[in-house]
N, C-alpha and C positions, 0 to 999 in steps of 0.2 A: 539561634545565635546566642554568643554566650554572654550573661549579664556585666553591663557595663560598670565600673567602677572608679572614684577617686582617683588620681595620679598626684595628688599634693605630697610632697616626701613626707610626711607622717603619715597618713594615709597609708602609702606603701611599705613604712616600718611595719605600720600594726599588722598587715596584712601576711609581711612577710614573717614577723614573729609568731605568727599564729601557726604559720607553717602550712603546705598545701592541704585543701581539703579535698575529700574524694568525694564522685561523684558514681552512685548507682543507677542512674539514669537506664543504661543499656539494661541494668537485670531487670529495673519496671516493663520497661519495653519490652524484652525475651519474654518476661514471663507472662505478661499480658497478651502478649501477641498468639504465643499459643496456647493459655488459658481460652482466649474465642476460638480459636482457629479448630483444637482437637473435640473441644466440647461440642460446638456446634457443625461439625464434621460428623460426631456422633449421631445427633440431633437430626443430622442431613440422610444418613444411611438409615435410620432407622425409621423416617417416615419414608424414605424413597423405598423401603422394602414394605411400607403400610404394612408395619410390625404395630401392637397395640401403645398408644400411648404411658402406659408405667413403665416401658422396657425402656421408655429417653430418659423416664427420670432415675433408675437402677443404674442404668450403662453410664448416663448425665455423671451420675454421684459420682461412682468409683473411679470414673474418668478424673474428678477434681480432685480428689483423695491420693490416687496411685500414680496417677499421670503427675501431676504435684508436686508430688513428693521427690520422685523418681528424679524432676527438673530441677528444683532445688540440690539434690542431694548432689548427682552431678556437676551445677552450678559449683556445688562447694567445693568436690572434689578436687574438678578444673582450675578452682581459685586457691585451696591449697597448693595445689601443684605446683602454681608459679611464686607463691612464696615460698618451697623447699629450695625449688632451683634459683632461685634468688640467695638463699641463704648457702648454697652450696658453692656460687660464685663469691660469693661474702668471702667465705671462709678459704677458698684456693687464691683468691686475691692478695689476702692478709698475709697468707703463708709466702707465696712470690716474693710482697712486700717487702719481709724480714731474711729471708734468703737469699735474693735475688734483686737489690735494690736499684739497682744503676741499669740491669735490664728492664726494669717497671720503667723506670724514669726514661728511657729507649725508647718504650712504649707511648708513651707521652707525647715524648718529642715528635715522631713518628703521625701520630694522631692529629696533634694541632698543626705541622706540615701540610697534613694533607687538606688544613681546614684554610689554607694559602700564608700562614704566619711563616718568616723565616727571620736569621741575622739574631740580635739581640733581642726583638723582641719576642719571638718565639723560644729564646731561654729565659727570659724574665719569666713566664707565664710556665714553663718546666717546674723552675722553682716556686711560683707562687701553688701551682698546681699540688706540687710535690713536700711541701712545706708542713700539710698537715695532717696526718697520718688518716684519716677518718674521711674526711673531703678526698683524699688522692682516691681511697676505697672505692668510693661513690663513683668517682669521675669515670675508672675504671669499668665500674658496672654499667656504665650509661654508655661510657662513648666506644668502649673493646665489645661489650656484649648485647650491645642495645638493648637491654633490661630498662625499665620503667622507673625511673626515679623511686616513685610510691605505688603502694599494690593494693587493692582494695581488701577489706576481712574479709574472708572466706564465710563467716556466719552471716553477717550482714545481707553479703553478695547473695546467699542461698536464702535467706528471710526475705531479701525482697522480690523474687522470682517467686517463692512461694506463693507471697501475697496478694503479690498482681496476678498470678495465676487464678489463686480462687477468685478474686473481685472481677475480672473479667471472664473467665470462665462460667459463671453462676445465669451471668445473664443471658442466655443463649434457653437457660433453663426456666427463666421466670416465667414466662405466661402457661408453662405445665401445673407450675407449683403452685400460682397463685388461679389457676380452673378460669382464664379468660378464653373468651372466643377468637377464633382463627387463630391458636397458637402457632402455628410454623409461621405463615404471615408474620404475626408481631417478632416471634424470635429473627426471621431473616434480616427486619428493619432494627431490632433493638441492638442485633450482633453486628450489623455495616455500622450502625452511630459508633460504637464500640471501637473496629477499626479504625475508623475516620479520626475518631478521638485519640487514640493512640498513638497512632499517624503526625497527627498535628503535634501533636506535645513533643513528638520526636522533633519534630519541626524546627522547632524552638531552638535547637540547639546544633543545625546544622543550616548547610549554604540555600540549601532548599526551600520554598514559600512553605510555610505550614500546608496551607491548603491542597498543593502535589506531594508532601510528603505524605498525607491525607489520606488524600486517593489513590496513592503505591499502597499504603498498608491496604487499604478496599481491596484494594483487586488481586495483593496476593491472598487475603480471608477467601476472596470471593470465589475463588480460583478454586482453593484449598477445597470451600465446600463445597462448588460444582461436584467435583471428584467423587468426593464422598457422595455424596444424593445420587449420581449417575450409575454409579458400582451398586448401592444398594435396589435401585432401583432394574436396574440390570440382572444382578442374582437373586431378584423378586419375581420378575418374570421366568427367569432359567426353574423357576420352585424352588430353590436351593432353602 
């Protein structure tokens, strides 16, 4: 659920002068989510095929390294992207604007119409709309192209996919790295708290109890590494 705040009219100035802030919430999640998922999927085929334990932590590594990188770098691409075409509607907007002005403003009227306004005061709100060149832009991009008011950074967005990748992904690997006993054991329970935790944080910020949001992220990890352990253990048997 999202955190609660002031409504006092200062309160709301300052807030709004600060102007919205963005939230990378979803890339911690992406990227965490299958930082455990792929790594310890790894982790799952490779004991399921009782291949020697240094192959989890080679395969482990290159997995957080490549796999990683790969998710970020996409993250960013995908997050460029919708700022190009954002900026590409920017700019065919503005042009309409100056060429074509009484058609934009058509457009408007059309728009808030369909939002139930008519009569006078569905022209008041044309022109208050239409009044100032940079606001009308905006309106435009929100309400003709359902475009996003604000976009997140594309470095950002891919920095923090990266990093929740490797900070959850790693742990899948720790009881290799650190030579504890029953390592799959501890990795199985160390990578579900991992989900679980992941899970819940998402939690936070949707209609969901933490707790069932939770246990979805569990069971689709859990799922995930089923798969994997089953496959490798499967072309273990076949000799492969």
């Amino acid at each position: 659920m999202s955190q609660e705040h002031d409504h006092s009219p200062e309160a709301i100035a300052d807030r709004l002068a600060d102007g919205p802030s963005m939230s990378y919430l979803r890339d911690w999640v992406y990227g965490g989510i299958d930082g455990a998922v792929t790594t310890f999927a790894v982790v799952s085929g490779v004991v399921g095929a009782a291949l020697e334990p240094r192959i989890i932590l080679l395969l482990g590594a290159a997995n957080l390294i490549g796999d990683g990188f790969s998710m970020a770098a996409s993250n960013y691409v995908g997050s460029r992207t919708e700022v190009a075409e954002r900026e590409h509607y920017e700019r065919m907007e503005r042009r309409h604007i100056e060429e074509t002005p009484e058609g934009e403003r058509e457009e408007v009227r059309q728009i808030y119409r369909l939002k139930g306004l008519d009569g006078q005061l569905l022209e008041d709100v044309v022109a208050a709309v239409t009044r100032e060149r940079e606001g009308w832009i905006q309106t435009m991009l929100v309400e003709e192209f359902g475009l996003a008011p604000t976009l997140r950074d594309p470095l950002r967005a891919a920095a923090a996919t990266f990093v929740a990748f490797l900070l959850a992904g790693i742990v899948p690997l720790l009881p290799w790295l650190l030579g504890l006993e029953s390592p799959f054991w501890l990795s199985s329970v160390l990578t579900g708290a991992v989900f679980f935790a992941i899970g819940s944080m998402k939690g936070r910020w949707s209609v969901q109890p933490a707790w069932l949001s939770g246990l979805e992220t569990l069971l689709i990890g859990g799922v995930a590494s089923g798969l994997a352990f089953a496959i490798g253990r499967g072309l273990s048997a076949l000799g492969v």
